[in-house]
VMD Tcl script that draws the C-alpha trace (Angstrom):
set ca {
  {121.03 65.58 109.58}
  {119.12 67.56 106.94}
  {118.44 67.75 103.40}
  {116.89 69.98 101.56}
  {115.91 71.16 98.06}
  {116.92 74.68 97.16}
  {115.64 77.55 95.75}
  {115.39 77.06 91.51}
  {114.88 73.14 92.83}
  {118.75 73.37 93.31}
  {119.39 70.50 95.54}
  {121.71 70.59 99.15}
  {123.20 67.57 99.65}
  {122.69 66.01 103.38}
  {124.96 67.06 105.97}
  {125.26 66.82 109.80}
  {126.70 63.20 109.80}
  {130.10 62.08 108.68}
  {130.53 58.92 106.97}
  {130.82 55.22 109.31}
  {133.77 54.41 111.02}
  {135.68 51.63 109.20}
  {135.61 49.33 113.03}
  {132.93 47.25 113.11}
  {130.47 44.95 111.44}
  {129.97 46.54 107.70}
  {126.35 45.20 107.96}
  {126.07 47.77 110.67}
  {128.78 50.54 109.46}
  {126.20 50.86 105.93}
  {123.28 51.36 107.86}
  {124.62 53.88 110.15}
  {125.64 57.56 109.49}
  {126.93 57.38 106.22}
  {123.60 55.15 104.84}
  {120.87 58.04 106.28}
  {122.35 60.15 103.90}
  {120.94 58.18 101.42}
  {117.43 58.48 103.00}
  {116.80 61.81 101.55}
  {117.37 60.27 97.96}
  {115.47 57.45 98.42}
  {112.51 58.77 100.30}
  {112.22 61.34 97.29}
  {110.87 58.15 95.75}
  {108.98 56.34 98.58}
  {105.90 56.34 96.59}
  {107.13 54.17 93.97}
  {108.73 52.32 96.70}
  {105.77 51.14 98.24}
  {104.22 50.10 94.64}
  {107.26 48.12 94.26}
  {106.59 46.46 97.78}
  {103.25 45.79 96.60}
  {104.70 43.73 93.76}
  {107.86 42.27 95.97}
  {105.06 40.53 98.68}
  {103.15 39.56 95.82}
  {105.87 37.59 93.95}
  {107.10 36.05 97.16}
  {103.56 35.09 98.18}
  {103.17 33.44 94.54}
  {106.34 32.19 94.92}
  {105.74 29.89 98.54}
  {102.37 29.05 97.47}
  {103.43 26.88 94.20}
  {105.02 24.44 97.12}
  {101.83 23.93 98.82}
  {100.10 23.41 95.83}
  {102.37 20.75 94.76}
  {102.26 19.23 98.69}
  {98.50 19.30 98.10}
  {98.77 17.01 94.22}
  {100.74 14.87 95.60}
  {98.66 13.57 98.14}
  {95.66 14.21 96.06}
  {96.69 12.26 92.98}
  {98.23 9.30 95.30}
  {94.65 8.43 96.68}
  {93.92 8.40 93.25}
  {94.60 9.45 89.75}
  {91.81 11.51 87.16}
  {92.06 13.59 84.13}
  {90.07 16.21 86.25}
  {92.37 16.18 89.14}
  {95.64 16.50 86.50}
  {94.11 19.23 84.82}
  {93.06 21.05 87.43}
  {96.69 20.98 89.60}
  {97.96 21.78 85.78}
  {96.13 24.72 85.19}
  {96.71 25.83 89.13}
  {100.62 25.53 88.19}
  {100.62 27.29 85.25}
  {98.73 30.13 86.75}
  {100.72 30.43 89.57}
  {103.60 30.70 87.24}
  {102.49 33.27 84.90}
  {101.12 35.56 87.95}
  {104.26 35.26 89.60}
  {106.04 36.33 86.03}
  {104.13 39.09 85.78}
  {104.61 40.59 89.49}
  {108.31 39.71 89.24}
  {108.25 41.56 85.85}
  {106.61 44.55 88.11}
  {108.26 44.59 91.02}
  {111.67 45.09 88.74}
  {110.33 47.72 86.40}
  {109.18 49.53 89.16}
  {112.38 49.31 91.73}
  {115.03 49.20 89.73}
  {113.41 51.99 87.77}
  {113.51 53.83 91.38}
  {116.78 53.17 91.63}
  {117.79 54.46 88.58}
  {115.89 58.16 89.14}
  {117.54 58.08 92.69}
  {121.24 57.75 89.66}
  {119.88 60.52 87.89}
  {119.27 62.82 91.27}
  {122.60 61.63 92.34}
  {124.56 62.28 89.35}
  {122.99 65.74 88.66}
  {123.99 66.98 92.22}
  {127.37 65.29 92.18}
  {128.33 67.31 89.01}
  {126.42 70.04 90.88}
  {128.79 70.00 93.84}
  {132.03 69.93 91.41}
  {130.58 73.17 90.22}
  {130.53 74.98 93.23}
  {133.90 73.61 94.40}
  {136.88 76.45 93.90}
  {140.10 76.13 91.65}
  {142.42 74.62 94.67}
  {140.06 71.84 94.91}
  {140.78 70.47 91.49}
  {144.40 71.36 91.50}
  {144.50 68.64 94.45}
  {142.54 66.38 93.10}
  {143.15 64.51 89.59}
  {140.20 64.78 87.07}
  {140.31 61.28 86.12}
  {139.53 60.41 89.90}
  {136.49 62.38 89.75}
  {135.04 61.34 86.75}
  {135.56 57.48 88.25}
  {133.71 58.95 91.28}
  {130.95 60.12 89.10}
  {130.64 56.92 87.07}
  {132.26 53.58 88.19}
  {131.28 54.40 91.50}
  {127.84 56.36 91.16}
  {127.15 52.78 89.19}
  {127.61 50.77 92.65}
  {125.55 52.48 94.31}
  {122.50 52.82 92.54}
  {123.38 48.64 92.73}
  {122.83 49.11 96.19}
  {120.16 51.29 96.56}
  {118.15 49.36 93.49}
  {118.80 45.55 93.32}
  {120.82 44.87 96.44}
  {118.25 46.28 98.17}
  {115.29 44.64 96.46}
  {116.71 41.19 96.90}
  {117.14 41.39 100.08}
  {113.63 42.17 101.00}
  {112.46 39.37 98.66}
  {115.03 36.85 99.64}
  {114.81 37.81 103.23}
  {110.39 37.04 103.15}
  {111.18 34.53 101.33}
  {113.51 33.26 103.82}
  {111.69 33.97 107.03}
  {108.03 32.72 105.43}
  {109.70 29.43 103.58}
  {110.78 28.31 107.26}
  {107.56 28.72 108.91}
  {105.93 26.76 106.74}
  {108.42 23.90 106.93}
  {108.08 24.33 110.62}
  {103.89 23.71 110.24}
  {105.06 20.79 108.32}
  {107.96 19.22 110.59}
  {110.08 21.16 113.46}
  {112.42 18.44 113.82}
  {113.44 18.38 110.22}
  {113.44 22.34 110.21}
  {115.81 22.34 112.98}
  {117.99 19.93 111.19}
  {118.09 22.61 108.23}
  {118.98 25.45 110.53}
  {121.58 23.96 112.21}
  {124.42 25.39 109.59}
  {122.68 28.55 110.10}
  {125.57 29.96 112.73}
  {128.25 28.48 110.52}
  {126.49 31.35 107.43}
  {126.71 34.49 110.03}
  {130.76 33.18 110.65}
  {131.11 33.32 107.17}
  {128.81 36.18 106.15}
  {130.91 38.06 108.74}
  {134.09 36.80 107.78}
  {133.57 37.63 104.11}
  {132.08 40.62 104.84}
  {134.42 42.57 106.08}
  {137.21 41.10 103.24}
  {135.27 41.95 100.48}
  {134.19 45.66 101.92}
  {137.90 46.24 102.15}
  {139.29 44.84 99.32}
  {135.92 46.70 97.24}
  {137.60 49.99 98.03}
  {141.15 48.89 97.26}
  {139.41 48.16 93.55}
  {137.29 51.42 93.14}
  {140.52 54.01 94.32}
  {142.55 51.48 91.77}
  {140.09 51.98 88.52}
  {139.75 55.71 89.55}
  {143.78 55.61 89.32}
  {143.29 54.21 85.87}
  {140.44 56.58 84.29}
  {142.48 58.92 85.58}
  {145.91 58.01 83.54}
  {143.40 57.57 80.69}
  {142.14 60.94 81.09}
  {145.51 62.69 81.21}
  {146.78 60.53 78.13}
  {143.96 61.48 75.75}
  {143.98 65.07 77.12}
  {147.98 65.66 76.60}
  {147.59 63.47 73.42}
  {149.86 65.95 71.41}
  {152.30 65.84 73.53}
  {152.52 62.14 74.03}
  {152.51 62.20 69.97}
  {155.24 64.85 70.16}
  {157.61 63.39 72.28}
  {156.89 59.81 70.61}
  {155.92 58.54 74.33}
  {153.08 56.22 73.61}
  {154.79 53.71 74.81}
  {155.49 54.71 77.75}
  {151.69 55.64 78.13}
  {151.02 52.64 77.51}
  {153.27 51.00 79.89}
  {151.65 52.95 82.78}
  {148.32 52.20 81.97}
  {149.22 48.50 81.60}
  {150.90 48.58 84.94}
  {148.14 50.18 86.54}
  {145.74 47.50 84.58}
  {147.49 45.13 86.27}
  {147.10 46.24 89.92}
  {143.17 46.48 88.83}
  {142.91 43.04 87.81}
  {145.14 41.89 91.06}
  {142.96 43.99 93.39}
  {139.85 42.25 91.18}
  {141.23 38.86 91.55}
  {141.47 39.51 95.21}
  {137.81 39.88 95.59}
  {137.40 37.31 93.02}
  {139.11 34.75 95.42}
  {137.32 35.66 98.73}
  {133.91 35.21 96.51}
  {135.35 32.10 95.30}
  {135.17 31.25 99.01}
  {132.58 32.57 99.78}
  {129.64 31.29 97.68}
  {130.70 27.40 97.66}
  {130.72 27.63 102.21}
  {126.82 28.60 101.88}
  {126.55 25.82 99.01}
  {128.31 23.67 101.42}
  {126.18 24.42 104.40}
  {122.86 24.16 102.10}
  {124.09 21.18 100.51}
  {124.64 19.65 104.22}
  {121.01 20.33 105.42}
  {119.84 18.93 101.81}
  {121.66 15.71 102.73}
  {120.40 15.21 106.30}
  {117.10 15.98 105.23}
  {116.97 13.16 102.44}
  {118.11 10.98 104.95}
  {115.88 11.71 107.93}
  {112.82 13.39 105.75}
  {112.65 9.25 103.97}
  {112.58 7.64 107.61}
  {109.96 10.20 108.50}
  {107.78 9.19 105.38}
  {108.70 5.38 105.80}
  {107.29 5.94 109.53}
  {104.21 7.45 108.60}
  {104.75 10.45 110.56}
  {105.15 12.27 107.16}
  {102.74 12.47 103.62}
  {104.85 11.99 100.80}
  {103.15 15.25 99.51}
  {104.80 16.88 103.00}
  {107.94 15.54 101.79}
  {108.03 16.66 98.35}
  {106.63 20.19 99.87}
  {109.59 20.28 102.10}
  {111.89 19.66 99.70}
  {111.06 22.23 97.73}
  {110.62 24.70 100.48}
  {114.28 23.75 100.99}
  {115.32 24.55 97.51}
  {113.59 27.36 97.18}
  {115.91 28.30 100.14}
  {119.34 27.64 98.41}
  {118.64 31.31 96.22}
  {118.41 33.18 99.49}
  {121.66 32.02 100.82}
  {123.42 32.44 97.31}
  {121.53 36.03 97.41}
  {122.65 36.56 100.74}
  {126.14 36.71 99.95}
  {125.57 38.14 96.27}
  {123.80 41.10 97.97}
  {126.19 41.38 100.99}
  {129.22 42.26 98.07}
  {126.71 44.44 96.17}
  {126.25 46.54 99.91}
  {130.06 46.62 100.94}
  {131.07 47.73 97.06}
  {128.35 49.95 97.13}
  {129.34 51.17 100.42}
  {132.79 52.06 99.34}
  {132.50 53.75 96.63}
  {129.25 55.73 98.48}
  {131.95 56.52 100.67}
  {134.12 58.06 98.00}
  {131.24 60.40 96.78}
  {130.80 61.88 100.24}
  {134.56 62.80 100.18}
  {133.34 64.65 97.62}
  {130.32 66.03 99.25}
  {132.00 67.00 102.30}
  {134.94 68.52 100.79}
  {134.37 72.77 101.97}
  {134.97 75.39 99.03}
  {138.02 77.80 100.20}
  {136.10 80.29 98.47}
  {132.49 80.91 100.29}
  {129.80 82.87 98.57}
  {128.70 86.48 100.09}
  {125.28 84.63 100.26}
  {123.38 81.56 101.20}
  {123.61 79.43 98.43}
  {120.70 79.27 95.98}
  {119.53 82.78 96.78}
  {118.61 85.29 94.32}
  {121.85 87.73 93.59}
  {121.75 91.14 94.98}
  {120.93 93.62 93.15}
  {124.68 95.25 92.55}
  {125.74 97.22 89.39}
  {129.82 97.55 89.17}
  {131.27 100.47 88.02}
  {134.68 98.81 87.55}
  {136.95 100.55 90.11}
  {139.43 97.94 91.28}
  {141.72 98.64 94.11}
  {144.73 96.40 95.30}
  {145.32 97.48 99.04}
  {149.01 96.48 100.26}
  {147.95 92.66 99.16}
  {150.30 89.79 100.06}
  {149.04 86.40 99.36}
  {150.70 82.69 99.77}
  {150.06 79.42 98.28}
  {150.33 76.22 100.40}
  {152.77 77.89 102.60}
  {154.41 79.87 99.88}
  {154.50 83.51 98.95}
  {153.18 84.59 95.93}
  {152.50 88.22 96.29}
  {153.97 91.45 98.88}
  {152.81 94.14 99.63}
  {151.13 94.85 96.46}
  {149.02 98.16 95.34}
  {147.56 99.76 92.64}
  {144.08 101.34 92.15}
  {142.78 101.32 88.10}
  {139.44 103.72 87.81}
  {137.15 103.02 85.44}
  {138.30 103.65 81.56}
  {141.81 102.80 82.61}
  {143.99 100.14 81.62}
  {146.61 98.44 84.52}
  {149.10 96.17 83.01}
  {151.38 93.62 84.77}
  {154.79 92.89 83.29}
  {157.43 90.71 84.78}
  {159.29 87.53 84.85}
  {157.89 84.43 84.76}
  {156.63 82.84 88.37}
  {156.49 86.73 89.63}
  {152.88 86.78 90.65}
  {151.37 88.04 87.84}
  {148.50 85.36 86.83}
  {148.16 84.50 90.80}
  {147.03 88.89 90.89}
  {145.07 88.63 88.61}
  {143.14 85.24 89.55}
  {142.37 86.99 93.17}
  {140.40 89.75 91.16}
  {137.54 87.40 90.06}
  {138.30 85.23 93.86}
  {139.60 82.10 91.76}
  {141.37 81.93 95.14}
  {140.32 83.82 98.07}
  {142.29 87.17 98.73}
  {142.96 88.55 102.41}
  {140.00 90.30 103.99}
  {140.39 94.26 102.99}
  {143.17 93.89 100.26}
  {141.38 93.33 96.80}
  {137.98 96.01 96.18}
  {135.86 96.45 93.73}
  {134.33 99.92 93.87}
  {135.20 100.37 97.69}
  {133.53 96.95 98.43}
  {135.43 94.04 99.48}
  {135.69 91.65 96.57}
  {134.81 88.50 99.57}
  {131.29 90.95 100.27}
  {130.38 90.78 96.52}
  {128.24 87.72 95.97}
  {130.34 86.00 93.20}
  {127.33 85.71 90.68}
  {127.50 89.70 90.31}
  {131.46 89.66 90.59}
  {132.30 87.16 88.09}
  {129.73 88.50 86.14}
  {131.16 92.00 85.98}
  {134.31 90.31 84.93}
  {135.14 89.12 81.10}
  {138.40 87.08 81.89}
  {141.07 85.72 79.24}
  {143.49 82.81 80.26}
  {146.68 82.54 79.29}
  {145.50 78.68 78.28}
  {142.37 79.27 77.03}
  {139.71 76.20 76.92}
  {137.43 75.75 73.88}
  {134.43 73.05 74.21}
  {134.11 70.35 71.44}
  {131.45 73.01 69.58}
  {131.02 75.30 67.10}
  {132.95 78.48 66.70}
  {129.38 80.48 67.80}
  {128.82 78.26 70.54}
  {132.17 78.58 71.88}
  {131.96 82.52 71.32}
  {128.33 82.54 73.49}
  {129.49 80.58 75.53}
  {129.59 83.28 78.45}
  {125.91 84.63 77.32}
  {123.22 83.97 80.27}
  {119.55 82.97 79.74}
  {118.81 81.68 76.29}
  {122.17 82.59 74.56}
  {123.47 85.92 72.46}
  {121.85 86.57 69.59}
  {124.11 86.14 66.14}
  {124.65 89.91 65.58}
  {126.32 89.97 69.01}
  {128.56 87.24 68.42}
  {129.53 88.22 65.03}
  {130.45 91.99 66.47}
  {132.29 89.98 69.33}
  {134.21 87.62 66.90}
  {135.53 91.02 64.75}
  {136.77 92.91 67.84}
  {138.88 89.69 68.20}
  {140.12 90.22 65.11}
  {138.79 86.44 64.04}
  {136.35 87.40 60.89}
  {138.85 86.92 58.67}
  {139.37 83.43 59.62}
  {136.08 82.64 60.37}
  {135.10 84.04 56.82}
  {138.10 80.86 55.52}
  {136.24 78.35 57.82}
  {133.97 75.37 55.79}
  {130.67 76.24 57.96}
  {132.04 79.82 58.77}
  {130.63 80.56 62.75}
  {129.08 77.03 62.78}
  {132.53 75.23 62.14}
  {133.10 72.76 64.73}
  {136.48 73.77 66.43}
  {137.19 69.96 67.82}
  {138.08 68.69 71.55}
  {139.78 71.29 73.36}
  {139.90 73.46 70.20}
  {142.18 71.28 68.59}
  {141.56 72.24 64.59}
  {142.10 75.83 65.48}
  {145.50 77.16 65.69}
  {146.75 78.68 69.31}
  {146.19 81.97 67.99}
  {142.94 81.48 66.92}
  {142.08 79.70 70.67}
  {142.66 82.94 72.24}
  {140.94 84.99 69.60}
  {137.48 82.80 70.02}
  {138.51 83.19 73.80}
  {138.66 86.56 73.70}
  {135.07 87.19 71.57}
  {133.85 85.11 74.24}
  {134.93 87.52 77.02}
  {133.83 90.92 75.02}
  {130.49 89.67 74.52}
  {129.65 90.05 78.03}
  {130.35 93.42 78.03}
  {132.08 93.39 81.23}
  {133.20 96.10 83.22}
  {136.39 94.64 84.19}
  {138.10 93.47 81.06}
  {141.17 90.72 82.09}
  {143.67 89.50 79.58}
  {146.33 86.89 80.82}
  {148.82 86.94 78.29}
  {145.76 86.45 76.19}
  {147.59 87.48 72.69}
  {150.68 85.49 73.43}
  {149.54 83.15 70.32}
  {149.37 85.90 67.96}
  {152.09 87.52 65.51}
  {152.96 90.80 66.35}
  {150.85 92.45 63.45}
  {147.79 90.63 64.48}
  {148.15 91.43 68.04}
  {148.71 95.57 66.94}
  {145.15 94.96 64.98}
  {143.59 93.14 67.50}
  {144.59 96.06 70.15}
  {143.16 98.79 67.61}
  {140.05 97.82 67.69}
  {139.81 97.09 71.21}
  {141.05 100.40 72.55}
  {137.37 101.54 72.10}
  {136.31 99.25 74.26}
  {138.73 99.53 76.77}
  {137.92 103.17 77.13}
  {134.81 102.39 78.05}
  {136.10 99.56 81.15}
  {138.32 99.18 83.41}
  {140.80 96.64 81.65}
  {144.14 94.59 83.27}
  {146.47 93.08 80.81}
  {149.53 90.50 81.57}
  {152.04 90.09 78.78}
  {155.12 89.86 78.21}
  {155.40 91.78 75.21}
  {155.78 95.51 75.64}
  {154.34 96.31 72.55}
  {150.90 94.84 74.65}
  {151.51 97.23 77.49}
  {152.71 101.02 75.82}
  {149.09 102.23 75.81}
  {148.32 101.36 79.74}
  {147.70 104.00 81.93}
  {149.89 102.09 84.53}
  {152.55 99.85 84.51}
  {153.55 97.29 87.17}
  {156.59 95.57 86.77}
  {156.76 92.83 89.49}
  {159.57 90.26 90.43}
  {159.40 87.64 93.13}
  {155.81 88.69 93.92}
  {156.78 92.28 94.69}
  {156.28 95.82 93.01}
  {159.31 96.81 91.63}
  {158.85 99.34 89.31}
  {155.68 101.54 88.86}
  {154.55 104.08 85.93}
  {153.47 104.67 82.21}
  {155.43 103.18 79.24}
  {157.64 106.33 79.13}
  {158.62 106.89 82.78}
  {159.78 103.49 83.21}
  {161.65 103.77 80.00}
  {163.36 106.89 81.36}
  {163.79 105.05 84.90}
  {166.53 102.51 82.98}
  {165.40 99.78 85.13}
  {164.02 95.89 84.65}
  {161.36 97.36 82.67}
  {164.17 99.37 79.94}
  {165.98 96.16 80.13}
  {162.87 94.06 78.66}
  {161.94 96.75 76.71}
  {165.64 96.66 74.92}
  {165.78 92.78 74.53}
  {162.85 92.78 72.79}
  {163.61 95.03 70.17}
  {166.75 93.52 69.32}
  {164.66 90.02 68.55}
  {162.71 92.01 66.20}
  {165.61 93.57 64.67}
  {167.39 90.33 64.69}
  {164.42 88.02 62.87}
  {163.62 91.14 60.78}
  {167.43 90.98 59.85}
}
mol new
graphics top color blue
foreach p $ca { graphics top sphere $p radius 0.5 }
foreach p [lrange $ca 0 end-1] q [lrange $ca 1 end] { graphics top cylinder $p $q radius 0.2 }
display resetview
């Protein structure tokens, strides 16, 4: 196993062990492979640890010595009573109560504080590890599952690694120190007392093993939910649009539902659970009043070592209660630990050039982009054929087609969204999978056909793509008039500074791409990629918009999608694919003059305008 922290304090998470194997004892399974991998966490922290030891032995000694104490007034004040003697045991009370406040108050602060950095650390490399995982990863995997992952379940186990883990060091000392003493003061009626002790294992076992189980059942059921939740509010315009709240909210009810059954599950093996170690406490209470009276009758007992045992004995009943309080806290924690190392372990399709956390190399792109007889499939499916084209810099490749033809997928391989074939996708000669990706994606200003806008202002969204301490306002005002958006920014309350909403939801779809598009311009890249980026915009707009950025296309290499041919006339080359294959290849005249699917869009096209000019 190792664990390291990388360069720019960029931390790895542990690897070389696999989580436990669900067969077995889960006292044993959390402690095994998949708990060391909490070691490097925790140990990260061992100095404040060991203060909060300090303050753990201290409150536990304070704790067993307020019994002795008493054991001691007792059979002080029964050879006789003064005010001296009752002050003095008062004031020895009181004392022992306040210390014992005040190390408790300590021992809390400082381990549950712990336990709360070692949150922080595992939060922050969590979200770290989503970062680095590729596209496929998160078309598998539902978003509202991973934000459970990085909250519900994160929550149990800094439960485990901060008070489960603290009460069972003081209950256990407690435990272990509380029966020697009754030992020095009777073995017989100790042994009595420990007698249930094999019928607690049974049912710590027992229990164990049911909640651990039915703990995961819950945590993959409330991810379920947060993730129903998540797609809800995100496709809220839809659900509004199609008047399917309703129907939302049936599914989230049924789901609900399952929750609270799973819950109720747990609820009624804790239900169990609890009252058997009352009932085996409550048993050794019982025999103890009986026998501990006969002892004291006989003389072979002080009443004072009878009220002493006593309360050695109820200072017992919070260990057991703990015991199985802290045993749920370890097997949820446990479960949903498991869940983040699903995460963890999960391998990116697409690998860096370089060892992660190194400094990039130092590569400047020219912009020469080469598709070399590509063919590409998804999950068994093929995309792309036989594909190739080669755009040199201050050129402009389009990609027209039918929908589902490959298009987006070509594109995507470009900046390795997904990972092409070794040899088939260059970038100046080189291997797109030999470019470390910081200097590849970085050479790239890409346009979705979707775009995404963060709840910010119309500047942030814009510099966005800016590295080190952002752009600076001149360049995202020249950025946001090459989109053509400083006319509407100019009708905006706060102008730049406008806050666009979730998602970009106060801006209109054509204005999403536009603030999209600024964002990818002020880069500068070399490699300019629109996806059907001006599908938003009215044809006049998009004519403007492609004005003022055929200066800047002259000076990159630029690849354009659409599905308008007005988009396309000016590009140097046209490829017109269907069914993932090059059909048609040329400029905006040749493949006019060719008469095939090209001529054919080319013609339905301009009867719609004809017809909605008509």
């Amino acid at each position: 196993m190792s664990a390291q922290i990388g360069a720019h304090g960029q931390y790895n998470w542990p690897t070389g062990c696999k989580g436990p194997s669900r067969s077995g004892f889960p006292m044993r399974l959390q402690f095994n492979s998949a708990a060391r991998r909490l070691l490097p966490y925790v140990t990260r922290y061992r100095a404040r640890f060991a203060v909060g030891a300090v303050f753990l032995l201290l409150t536990t000694a304070i704790q067993l010595v307020a019994p002795w104490v008493l054991k001691l007034a007792v059979d002080d004040l029964t050879a006789g009573v003064t005010r001296g003697k009752l002050g003095l045991y008062a004031a020895a009370l009181i004392g022992i109560a306040a210390l014992g406040g005040v190390c408790r108050f300590r021992m809390r602060c400082v381990i549950i504080g712990a336990s709360r950095l070692i949150e922080y650390d595992l939060r922050s490399h969590f979200f770290g590890r989503l970062q680095r995982l590729d596209l496929s990863y998160f078309q598998r995997n539902r978003t509202g599952d991973l934000m459970s992952r990085a909250t519900n379940d994160l929550n149990a186990v800094r439960m485990m690694v901060g008070p489960a883990l603290m009460y069972a060091a003081s209950t256990g000392i407690l435990f272990v120190v509380a029966v020697a003493l009754m030992l020095s003061i009777s073995v017989w009626l100790t042994l009595i007392v420990l007698l249930p002790l094999p019928l607690v294992s049974i049912a710590v076992r027992r229990f164990g093993d049911a909640i651990y189980d039915r703990s995961e059942r819950i945590q993959a059921q409330l991810a379920r939910m947060s993730a129903i939740a998540q797609e809800a509010l995100a496709g809220v315009r839809v659900v509004r649009a199609y008047g399917r709240e309703a129907v939302e909210l049936d599914r989230f009810e049924a789901a609900n539902r399952e929750y609270v059954a799973r819950s109720r599950s747990v609820i009624r093996i804790q239900g169990l659970f609890f009252p058997s170690l009352a009932f085996c406490l409550g048993l050794s209470a019982l025999v103890v009043l009986w026998a501990g009276t006969r002892e004291v009758v006989a003389g072979r007992m002080t009443t004072g070592d009878f009220v002493a045992f006593n309360a050695y004995l109820t200072m017992l009943a919070w260990p057991v209660i703990a015991f199985g309080w802290v045993t749920n806290l370890l097997q949820r924690g446990m479960a949903a630990w498991q869940r983040m190392l699903a995460v963890a372990d999960a391998e990116p399709d697409v690998r860096d050039a370089q060892p992660q956390g190194a400094a990039p190399a130092p590569v400047e792109l020219r912009g020469r982009v080469e598709f070399r007889d590509l063919s590409f499939a998804y999950n068994g499916q093929p995309v792309l054929e036989g594909v190739s084209a080669v755009v040199e810099p201050g050129q402009m490749l389009a990609l027209v087609g039918p929908t589902g033809c490959g298009k987006s997928t070509l594109i995507n391989l470009l900046p390795r969204l997904f990972d092409p074939p070794p040899g088939t996708v260059l970038v100046d000669g080189v291997d797109v999978r030999q470019l470390p990706l910081a200097v590849l994606r970085g050479a790239i200003g890409y346009v979705p056909q979707e775009p995404l806008l963060f709840s910010d202002t119309v500047a942030g969204n814009v510099a966005f793509a800016a590295s080190g301490d952002g752009a600076p306002a001149e360049a995202v005002e020249s950025a946001v008039a090459l989109a053509c958006l400083d006319t509407d920014v100019a009708g905006f309350p706060d102008g730049l500074e406008t806050t666009v909403g979730e998602r970009g939801l106060t801006l209109s779809g054509g204005q999403q791409q536009r603030v999209a598009l600024a964002r990818a311009l002020l880069t500068d890249p070399r490699i300019l990629i629109l996806d059907d980026a001006l599908s938003a915009v009215d044809a006049r707009t998009e004519e403007a918009i492609l004005t003022r950025l055929r200066g800047v296309m002259r000076q990159r290499t630029s690849i354009v999608v659409s599905h308008r041919i007005s988009t396309v006339r000016g590009a140097d080359l046209i490829l017109v694919l269907d069914r993932g294959r090059v059909v048609e290849r040329g400029t905006h005249d040749e493949l006019l003059a060719a008469g095939g699917l090209y001529a054919g869009l080319d013609r339905q096209q301009r009867l719609a305008a004809a017809l909605e000019e008509a």
